[in-house]
C-alpha positions as CSV (number, residue, x, y, z in Angstrom):
1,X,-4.5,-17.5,17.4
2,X,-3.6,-21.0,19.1
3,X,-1.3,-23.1,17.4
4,X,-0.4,-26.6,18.7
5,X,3.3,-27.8,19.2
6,X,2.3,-30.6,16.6
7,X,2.5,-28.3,13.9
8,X,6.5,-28.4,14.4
9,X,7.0,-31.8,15.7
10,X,5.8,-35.2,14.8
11,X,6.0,-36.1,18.5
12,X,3.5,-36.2,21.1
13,X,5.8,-37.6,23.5
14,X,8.3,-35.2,22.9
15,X,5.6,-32.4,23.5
16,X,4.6,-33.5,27.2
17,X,8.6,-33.9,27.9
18,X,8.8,-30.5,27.0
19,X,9.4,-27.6,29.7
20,X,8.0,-24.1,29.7
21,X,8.8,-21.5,27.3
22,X,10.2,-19.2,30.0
23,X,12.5,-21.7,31.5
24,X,13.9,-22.5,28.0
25,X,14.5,-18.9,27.2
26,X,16.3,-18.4,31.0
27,X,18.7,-20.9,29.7
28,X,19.3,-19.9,26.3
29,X,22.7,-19.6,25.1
30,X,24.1,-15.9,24.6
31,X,27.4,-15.4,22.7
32,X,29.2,-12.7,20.9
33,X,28.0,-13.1,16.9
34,X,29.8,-16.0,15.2
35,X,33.0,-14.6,13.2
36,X,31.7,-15.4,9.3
37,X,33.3,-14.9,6.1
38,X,29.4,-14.1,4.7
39,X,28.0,-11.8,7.2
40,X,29.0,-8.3,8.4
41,X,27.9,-7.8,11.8
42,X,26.8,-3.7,12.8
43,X,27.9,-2.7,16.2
44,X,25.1,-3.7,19.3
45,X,21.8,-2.2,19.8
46,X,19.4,-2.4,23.1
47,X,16.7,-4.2,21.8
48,X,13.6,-4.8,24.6
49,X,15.9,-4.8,27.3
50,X,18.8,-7.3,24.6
51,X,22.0,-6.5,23.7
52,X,21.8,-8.1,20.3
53,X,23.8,-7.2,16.9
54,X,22.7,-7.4,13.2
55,X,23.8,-8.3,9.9
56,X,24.5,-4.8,7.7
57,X,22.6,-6.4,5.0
58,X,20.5,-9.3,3.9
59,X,22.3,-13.0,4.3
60,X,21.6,-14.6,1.7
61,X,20.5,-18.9,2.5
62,X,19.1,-21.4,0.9
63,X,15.5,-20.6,1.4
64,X,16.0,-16.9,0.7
65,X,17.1,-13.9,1.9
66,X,17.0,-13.1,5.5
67,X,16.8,-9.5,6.5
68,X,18.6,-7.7,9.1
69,X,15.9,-7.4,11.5
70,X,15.0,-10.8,10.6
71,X,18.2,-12.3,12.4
72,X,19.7,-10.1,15.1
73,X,21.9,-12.2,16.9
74,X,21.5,-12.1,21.2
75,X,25.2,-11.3,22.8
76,X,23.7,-10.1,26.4
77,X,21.1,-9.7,28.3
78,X,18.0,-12.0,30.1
79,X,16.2,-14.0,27.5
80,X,13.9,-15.7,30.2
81,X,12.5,-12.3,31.2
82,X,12.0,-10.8,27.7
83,X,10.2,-14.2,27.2
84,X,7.9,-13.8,30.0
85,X,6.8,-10.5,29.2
86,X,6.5,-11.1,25.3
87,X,5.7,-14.4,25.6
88,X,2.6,-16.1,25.6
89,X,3.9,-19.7,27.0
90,X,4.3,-21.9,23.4
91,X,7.4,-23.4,22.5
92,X,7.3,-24.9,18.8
93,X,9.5,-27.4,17.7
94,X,11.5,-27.2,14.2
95,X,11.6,-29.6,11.8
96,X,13.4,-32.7,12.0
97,X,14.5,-32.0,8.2
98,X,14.8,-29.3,5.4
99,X,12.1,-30.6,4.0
100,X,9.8,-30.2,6.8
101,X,9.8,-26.2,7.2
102,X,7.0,-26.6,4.0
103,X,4.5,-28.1,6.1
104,X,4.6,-25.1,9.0
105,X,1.5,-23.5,9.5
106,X,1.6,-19.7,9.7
107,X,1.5,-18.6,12.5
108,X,-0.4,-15.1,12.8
109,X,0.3,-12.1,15.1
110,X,-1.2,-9.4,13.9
111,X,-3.5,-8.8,11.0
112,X,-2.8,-5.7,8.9
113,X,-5.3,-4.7,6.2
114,X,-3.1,-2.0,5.5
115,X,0.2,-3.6,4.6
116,X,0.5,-4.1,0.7
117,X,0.4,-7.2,-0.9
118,X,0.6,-9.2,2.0
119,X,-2.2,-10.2,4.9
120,X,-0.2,-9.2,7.9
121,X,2.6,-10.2,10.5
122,X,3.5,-13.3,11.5
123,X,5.7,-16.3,11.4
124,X,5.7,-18.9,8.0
125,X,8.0,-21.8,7.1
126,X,10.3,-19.9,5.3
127,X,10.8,-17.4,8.2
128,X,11.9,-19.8,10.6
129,X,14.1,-22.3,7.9
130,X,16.1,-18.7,7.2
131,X,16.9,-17.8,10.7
132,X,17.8,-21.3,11.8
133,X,20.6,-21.1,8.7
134,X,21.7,-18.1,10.1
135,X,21.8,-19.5,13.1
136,X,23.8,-22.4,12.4
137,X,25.7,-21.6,9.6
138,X,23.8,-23.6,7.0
139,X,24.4,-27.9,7.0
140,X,23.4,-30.5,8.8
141,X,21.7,-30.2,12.4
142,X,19.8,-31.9,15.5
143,X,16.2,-30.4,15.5
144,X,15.7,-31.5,19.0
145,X,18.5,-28.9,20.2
146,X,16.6,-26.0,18.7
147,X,13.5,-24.5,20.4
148,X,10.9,-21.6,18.5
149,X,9.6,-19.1,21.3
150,X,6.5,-16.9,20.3
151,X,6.3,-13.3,21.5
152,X,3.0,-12.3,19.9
153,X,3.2,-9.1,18.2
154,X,7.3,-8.6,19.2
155,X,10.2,-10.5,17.7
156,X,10.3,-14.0,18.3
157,X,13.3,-16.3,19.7
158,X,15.3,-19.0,18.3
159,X,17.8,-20.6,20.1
160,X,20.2,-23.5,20.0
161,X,23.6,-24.3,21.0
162,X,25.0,-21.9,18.6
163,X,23.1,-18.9,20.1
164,X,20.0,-17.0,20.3
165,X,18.1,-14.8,17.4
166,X,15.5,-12.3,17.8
167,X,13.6,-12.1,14.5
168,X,11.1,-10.1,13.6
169,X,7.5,-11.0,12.6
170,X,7.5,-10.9,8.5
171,X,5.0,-10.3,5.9
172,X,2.8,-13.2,5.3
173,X,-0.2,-14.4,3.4
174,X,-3.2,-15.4,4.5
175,X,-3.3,-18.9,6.2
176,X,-6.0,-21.2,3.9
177,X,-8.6,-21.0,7.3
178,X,-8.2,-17.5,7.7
179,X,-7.1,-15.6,10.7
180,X,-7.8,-14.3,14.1
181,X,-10.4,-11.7,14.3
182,X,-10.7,-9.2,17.3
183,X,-14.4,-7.8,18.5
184,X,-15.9,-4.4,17.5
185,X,-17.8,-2.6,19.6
186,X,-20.4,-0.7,17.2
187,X,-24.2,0.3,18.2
188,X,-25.7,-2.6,15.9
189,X,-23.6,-5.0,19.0
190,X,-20.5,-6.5,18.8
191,X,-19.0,-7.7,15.7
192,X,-16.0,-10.3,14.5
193,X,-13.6,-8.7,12.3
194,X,-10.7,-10.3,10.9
195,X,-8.1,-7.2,11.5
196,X,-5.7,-6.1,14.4
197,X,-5.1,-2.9,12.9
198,X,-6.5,0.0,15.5
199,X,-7.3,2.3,12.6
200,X,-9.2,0.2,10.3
201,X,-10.8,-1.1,13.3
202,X,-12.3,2.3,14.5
203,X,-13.2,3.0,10.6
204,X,-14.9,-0.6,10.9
205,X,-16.5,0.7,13.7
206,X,-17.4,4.2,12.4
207,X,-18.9,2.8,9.0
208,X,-21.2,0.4,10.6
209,X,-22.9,3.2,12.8
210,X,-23.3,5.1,9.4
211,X,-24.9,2.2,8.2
212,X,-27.2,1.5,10.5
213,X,-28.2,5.1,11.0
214,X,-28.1,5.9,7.5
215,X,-29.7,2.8,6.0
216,X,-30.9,1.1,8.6
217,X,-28.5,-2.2,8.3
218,X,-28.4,-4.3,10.4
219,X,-25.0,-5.4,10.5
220,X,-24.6,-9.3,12.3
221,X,-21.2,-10.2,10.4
222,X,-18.3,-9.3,8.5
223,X,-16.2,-11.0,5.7
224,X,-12.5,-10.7,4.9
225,X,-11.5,-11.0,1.1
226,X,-8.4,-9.2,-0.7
227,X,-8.8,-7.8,-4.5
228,X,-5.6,-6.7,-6.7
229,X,-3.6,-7.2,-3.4
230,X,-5.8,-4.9,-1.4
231,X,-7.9,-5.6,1.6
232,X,-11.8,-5.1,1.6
233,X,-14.2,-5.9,4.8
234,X,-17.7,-6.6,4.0
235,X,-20.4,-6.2,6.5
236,X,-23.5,-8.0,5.9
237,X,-26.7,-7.8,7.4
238,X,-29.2,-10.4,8.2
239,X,-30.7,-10.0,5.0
240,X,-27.4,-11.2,3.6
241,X,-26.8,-7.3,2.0
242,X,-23.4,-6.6,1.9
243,X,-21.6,-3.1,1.9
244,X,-17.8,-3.2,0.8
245,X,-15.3,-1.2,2.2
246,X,-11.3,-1.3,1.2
247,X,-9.6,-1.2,4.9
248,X,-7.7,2.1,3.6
249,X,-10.6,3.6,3.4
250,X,-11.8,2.5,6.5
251,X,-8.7,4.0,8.1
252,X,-9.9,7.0,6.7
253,X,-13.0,7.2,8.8
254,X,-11.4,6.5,12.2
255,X,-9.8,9.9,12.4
256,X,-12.5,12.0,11.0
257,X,-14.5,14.7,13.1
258,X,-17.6,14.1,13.8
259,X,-18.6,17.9,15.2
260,X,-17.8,20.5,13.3
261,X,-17.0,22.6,16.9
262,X,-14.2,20.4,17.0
263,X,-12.3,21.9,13.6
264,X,-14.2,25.1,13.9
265,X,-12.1,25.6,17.6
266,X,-9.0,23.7,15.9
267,X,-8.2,27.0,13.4
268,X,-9.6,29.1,15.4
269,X,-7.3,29.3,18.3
270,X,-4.4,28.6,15.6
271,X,-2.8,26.2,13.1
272,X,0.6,26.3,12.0
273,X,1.8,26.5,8.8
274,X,4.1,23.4,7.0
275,X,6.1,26.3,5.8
276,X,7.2,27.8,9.2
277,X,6.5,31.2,10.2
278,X,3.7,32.4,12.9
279,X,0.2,30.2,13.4
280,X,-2.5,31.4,10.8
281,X,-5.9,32.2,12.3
282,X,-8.8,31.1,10.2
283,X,-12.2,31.2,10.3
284,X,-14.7,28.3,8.9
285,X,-18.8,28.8,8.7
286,X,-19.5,25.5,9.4
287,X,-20.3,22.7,7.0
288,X,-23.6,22.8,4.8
289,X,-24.6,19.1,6.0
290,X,-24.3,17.5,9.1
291,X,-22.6,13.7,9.6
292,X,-25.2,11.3,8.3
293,X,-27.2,13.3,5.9
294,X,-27.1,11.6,2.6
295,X,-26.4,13.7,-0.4
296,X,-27.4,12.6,-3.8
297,X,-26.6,9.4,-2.7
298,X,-23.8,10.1,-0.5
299,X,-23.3,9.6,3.2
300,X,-21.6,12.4,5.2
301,X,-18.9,11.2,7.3
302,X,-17.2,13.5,9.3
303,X,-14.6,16.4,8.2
304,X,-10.6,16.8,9.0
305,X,-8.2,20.0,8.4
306,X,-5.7,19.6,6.4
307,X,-2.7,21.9,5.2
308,X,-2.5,21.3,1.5
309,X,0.7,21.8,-0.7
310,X,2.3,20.8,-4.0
311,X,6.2,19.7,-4.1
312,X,6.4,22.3,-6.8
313,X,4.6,25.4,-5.1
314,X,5.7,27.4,-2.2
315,X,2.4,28.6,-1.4
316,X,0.3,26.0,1.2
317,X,-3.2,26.2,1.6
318,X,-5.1,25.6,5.0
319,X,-8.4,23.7,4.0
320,X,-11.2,21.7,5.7
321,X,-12.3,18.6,4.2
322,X,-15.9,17.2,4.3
323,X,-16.0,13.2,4.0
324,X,-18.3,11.5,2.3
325,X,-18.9,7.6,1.8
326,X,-20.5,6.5,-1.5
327,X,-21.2,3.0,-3.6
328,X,-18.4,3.0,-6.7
329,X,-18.7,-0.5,-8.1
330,X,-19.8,-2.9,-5.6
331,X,-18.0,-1.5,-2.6
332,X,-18.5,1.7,-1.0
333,X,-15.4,4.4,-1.4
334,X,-14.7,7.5,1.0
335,X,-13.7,10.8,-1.0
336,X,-14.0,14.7,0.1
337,X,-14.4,18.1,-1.4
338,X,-12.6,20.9,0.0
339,X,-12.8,24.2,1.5
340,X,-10.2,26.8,1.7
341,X,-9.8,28.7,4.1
342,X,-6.5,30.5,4.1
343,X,-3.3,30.6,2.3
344,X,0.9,31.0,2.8
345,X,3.6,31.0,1.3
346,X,6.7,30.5,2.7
């Protein structure tokens, strides 16, 4: 996702004056961490080639809370070269006042539809108002002094003549024009999908090949909405038919098996226990329908082995799971039924 240095500045003038991100970061200012009655620094870390140092807990500032990783202050090491590797050539601007850090778009770096109660990773307003009062102390300051570096997915730079902070991307909610999607390879073509994470993306993937070999969809699109704080993709086809599918469940699919050779050879040559002890042997038959049969109204997706064990039970159970996809509700939901195959107890 682009964002424009106008989002940060008021001043297009200031913009073209500006020069590149990596030459700003090659002369950013690196300093032992500033000796404060509030904050307790831990001893240095190597962080992506940084010696930096941060706070043993949460600062607290005036527009929240800033976490350790969110402020780990730079005391050594070459900011221009993390820059360039991280970096994907933007420099933002911050706010000429307080009241300015409200108007910040969010900036995206990686959509999660995993994380809970939150959209993904990224940089907001508040994110960058708490690590510039960390950075300065809180008060007063010159916004033209201060310069916001990107980094993508990895922790982003702030720097000014106090210093230089790496800070993590944060939590964030979804911007009001939605985010960046990423392209999914499936056999109806190539789809948009507005998520970054690998394992909902191979579910994506996954489901719409069951769909289309199952039901015959086919899929030209998918939708993005979030219910009770939990992320669904819908994939509609060009009759406008939707099927729903949380991105947990999703997640699910991508690591299935698809062959049942491939679990069959699995405990076959050896599978070792969660308790310890020697690897248990097992045999397994097979399964009694293949991926993509439907049974009563459910879709077979693929199978997994799984040791199975309560907290309260020293006994653990070495089982294969057949994965099915059904329609709960108005979305479709992936559940399994179990076979067992051998049992420990350790």
């Amino acid at each position: 996702m682009t964002e424009s240095l106008c989002s940060f500045s008021s001043s297009d003038t200031e913009t073209d004056l500006r020069p590149d991100a990596e030459s700003v970061a090659r002369s950013a200012t690196t300093v032992s961490a500033p000796d404060r009655d509030s904050v307790d620094w831990a001893a240095s870390d190597e962080d992506w080639g940084l010696k930096t140092r941060r706070p043993r807990s949460s600062i607290n500032t005036s527009a929240g809370r800033a976490r350790p990783q969110q402020t780990r202050w730079v005391i050594e090491g070459d900011v221009g070269a993390y820059v360039a590797t991280y970096g994907g050539g933007d420099l933002l601007a911050i706010p000429e006042t307080y009241g300015g850090f409200s108007d910040i778009e969010t900036r995206v770096a990686f959509v999660d539809g995993l994380t809970d109660d939150s959209y993904g990773y990224g940089i907001d307003g508040q994110a960058v108002e708490k690590a510039l009062r960390v950075l300065t102390g809180g008060g007063r300051y010159t916004a033209s002094k201060y310069t916001l570096i990107p980094c993508g997915r990895q922790p982003w730079v702030l720097t000014g003549p106090e210093g230089t902070l790496l800070c993590s991307c944060m939590p964030i909610d979804r911007p009001d024009a939605g985010g960046p999607t990423t392209q999914v390879d499936t056999s109806a073509g190539t789809l948009d999908i507005e998520e970054d994470h690998p394992g909902v993306l191979a579910g994506a993937a996954r489901f719409v090949d069951l769909l289309q070999d199952v039901e015959g969809a086919a899929i030209d699109r998918c939708t993005y909405d979030s219910l009770r704080g939990q992320t669904r993709h819908s994939f509609v086809d060009e009759d406008d038919t939707e099927w729903t599918m949380a991105a947990a469940d999703l997640a699910q699919l991508a690591g299935l098996a698809t062959d049942p050779a491939v679990i069959q050879e699995t405990v076959g040559r050896g599978i070792q226990p969660p308790t310890g002890g020697d690897p248990v042997v097992a045999d397994w038959d097979g399964p009694d329908h293949a991926v993509g049969d439907r049974v009563d109204g459910e879709i077979i997706a693929g199978y997994e082995f799984a040791w199975e064990q309560s907290t309260d039970c020293l006994e653990a159970v070495a089982t294969v799971r057949t994965y099915r996809v059904r329609s709960s509700h108005s979305a479709w939901v992936v559940d399994y039924q179990t076979d067992r195959l051998e049992s420990v107890v350790g």
